[in-house]
N, C-alpha and C positions, 0 to 999 in steps of 0.2 A: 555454396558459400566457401570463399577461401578458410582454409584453417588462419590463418592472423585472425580473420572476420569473427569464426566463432569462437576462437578463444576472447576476444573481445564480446562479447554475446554472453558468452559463461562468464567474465567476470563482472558484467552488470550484476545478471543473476544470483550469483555468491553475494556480492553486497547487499542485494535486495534482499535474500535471506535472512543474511547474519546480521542483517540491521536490527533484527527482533533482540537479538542477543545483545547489541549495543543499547538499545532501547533500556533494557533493563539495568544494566551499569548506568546510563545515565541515573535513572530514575534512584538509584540510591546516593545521590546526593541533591535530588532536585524534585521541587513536587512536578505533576506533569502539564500544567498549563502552563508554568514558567518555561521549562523546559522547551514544549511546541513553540512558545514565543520567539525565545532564543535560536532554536532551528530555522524557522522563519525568517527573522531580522538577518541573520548570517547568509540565505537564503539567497536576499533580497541587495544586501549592502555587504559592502560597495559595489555589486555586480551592476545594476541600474545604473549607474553614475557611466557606465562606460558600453553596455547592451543597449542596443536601440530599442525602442517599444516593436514588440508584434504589429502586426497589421489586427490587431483584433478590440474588439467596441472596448471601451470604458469600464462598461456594467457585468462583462464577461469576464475579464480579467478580476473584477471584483468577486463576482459569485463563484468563479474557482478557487479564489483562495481562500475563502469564506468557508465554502465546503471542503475543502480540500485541508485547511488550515482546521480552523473550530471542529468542522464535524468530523471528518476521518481521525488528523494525528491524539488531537484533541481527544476522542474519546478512545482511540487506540491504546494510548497513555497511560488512561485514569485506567484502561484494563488491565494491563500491566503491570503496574503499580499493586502487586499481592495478588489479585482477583481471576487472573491466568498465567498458565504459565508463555513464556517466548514462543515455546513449540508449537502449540496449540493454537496461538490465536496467527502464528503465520500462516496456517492451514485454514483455519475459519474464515479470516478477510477476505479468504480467494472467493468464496459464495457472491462477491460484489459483481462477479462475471455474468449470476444468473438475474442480480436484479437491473443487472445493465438492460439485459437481453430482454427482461417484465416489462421495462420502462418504456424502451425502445418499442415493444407493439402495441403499448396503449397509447402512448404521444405520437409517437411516430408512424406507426398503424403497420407495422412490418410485422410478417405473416408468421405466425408460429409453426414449429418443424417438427416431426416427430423424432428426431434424435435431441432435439433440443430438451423434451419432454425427457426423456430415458436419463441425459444427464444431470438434470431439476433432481429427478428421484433418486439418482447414483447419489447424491452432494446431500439430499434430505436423510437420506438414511443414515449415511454418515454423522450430520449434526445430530439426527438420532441416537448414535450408538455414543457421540461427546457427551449429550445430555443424561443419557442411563448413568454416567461414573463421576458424577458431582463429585469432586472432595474438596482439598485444601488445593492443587493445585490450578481447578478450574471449578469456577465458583457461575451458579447463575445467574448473577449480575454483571459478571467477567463474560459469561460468552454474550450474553443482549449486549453489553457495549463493545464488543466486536463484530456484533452484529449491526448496531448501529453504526459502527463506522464502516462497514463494509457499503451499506445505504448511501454514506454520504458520498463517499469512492464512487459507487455508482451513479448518484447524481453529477458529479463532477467531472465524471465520463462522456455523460450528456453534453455537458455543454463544451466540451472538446469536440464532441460532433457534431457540431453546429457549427463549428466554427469557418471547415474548410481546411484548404495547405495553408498551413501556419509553424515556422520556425518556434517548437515545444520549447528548445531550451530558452529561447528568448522569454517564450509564455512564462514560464515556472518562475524566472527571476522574478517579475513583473506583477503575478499574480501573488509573487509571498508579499509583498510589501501589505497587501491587503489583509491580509489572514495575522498580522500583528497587529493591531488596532484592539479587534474584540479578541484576540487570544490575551491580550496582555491585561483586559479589564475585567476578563472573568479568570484571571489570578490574582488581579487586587483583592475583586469582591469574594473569593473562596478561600485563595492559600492566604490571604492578608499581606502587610508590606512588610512585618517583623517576620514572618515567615521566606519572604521573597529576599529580603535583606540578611538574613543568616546564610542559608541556600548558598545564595552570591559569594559573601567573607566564607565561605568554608568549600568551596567546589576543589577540587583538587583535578591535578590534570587528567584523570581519568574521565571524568565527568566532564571537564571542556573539549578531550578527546570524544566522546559521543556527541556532544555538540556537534564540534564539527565534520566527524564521520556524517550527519546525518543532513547537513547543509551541505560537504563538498561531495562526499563519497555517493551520498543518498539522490540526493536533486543533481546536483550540476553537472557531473560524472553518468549518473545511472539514467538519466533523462537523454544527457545530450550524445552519448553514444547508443542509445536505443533508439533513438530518432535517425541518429546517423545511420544504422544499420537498415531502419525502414525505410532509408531516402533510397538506398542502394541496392536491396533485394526484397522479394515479394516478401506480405505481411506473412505471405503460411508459411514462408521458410522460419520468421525470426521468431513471431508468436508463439509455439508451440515452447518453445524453451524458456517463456515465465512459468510453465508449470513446475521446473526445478526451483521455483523460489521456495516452497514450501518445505520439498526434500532437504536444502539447504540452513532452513530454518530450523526444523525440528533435529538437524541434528547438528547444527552450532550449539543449539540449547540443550541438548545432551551430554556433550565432551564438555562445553564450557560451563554451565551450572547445574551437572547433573542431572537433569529433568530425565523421568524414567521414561520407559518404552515399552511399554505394556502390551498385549497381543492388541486390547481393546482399541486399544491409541493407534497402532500401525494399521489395524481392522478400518478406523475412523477415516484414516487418512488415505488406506487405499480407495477407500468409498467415494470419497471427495475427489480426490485429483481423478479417478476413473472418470467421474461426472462431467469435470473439467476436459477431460481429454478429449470424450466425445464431443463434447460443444464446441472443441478447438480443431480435433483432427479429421470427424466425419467428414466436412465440404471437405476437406486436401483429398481425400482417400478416395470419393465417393463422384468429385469433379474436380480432379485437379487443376485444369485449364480456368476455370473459374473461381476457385476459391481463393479469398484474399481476404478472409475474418478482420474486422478492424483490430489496431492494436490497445486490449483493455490494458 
């Protein structure tokens, strides 16, 4: 990979990171299904008016954003929102990798590996060692709904692989339009409209800056040069370097809101990204003329 190529590679990554850290500055001016609405709609509009539709069905582009939209940012959000810290849950959603890989050999009937197995357990022990140190900054309703969004990421991954070669960034525009419909009515029916109407009169530009960090910087940037780079070099070259989204994260949320670093925390996350590694690095290592991991 040319150095241009990976400095474009690492700056995906950094945004994908430090997005957790934006996340959270949004959210203190916005509740968080308002929020994912907003993300979405920016997402969506006016990008469609001038993006040609994908080559992809109707019903797909729908249940990506659905899943993508509701279940991932959706319950990312509401974790966010007090229940974990930025740090932590950028490291936890990575687990989305292992129920890709679940999903993938019950529907799809692809054969389980035993490095696959080693990195299952590298990533379990980890959420083990999160779960022994409950406090205030990670809560056990905060990690199940990053667990649960990690779920929806992975079903949403699914149906990315069904799809076939498909122009993502065209996908993502296309797909948010759908994921504001029910994002928007399951913040009528929970934050309410005096609540969505204060929200609104009071955001200041910080808050419309994570907006749009997380519609341009997040989706249209962090997509459409990730795609670009898989158009251009093998996936084991480029994949490997989402695992610094975590390193990225945990410690944007350290310098930027102080989030602490405990041996337990750095312990957790070696566990995790170790797990990640192997499921991403063994086929490069082990066949490198063959491996080409799809891009999670």
């Amino acid at each position: 990979m040319p150095p241009s190529h990976l400095l474009l590679a690492l700056a995906v990554v950094f945004v994908w990171g430090t997005n957790f850290v934006v996340i959270r500055w949004g959210l203190d001016g916005l509740p968080p299904f308002l929020f994912a609405t907003l993300r979405f709609a920016l997402s969506a509009l006016p990008w469609l008016l001038f993006i040609p539709r994908p080559t992809a069905p109707w019903r797909k582009l729908a249940a990506f954003g659905v899943l993508l939209g509701v279940g991932q940012f959706g319950l990312l959000f509401l974790a966010i929102q007090g229940r974990i810290s930025p740090g932590l849950a950028s490291l936890v959603v990575q687990i989305q990798v292992f129920f890709t890989i679940g999903m993938s050999l019950v529907l799809m009937r692809e054969r389980v590996r035993g490095f696959q197995v080693t990195g299952l357990l590298l990533a379990l022990a980890g959420l083990g060692v999160i779960a022994a140190h409950l406090d205030a900054t990670v809560t056990l309703v905060g990690l199940m709904l990053v667990i649960g969004a990690a779920f929806f990421w992975a079903c949403a991954n699914l149906v990315v692989k069904s799809l076939g070669p498909v122009n993502m960034l065209h996908f993502m525009v296309w797909s948010s339009a759908f994921a504001v419909p029910p994002l928007l009515l399951i913040s009528v029916l929970t934050e309410g409209v005096p609540a969505i109407t204060a929200a609104l009169q009071g955001a200041d530009a910080v808050v419309w800056g994570s907006v749009l960090w997380q519609a341009l910087g997040n989706t249209l940037f962090g997509y459409g040069v990730w795609n670009w780079l898989l158009a251009r070099h093998p996936a084991a070259t480029v994949t490997p370097l989402a695992l610094l989204v975590p390193v990225f994260g945990m410690g944007a949320s350290a310098l930027s809101l102080g989030e602490a670093l405990p041996g337990w925390k750095l312990g957790a996350g070696a566990l995790v990204l170790g797990g990640l590694a192997v499921i991403v690095l063994w086929p490069k290592l082990t066949h490198p003329r063959r491996a080409s991991p799809d891009p999670l």
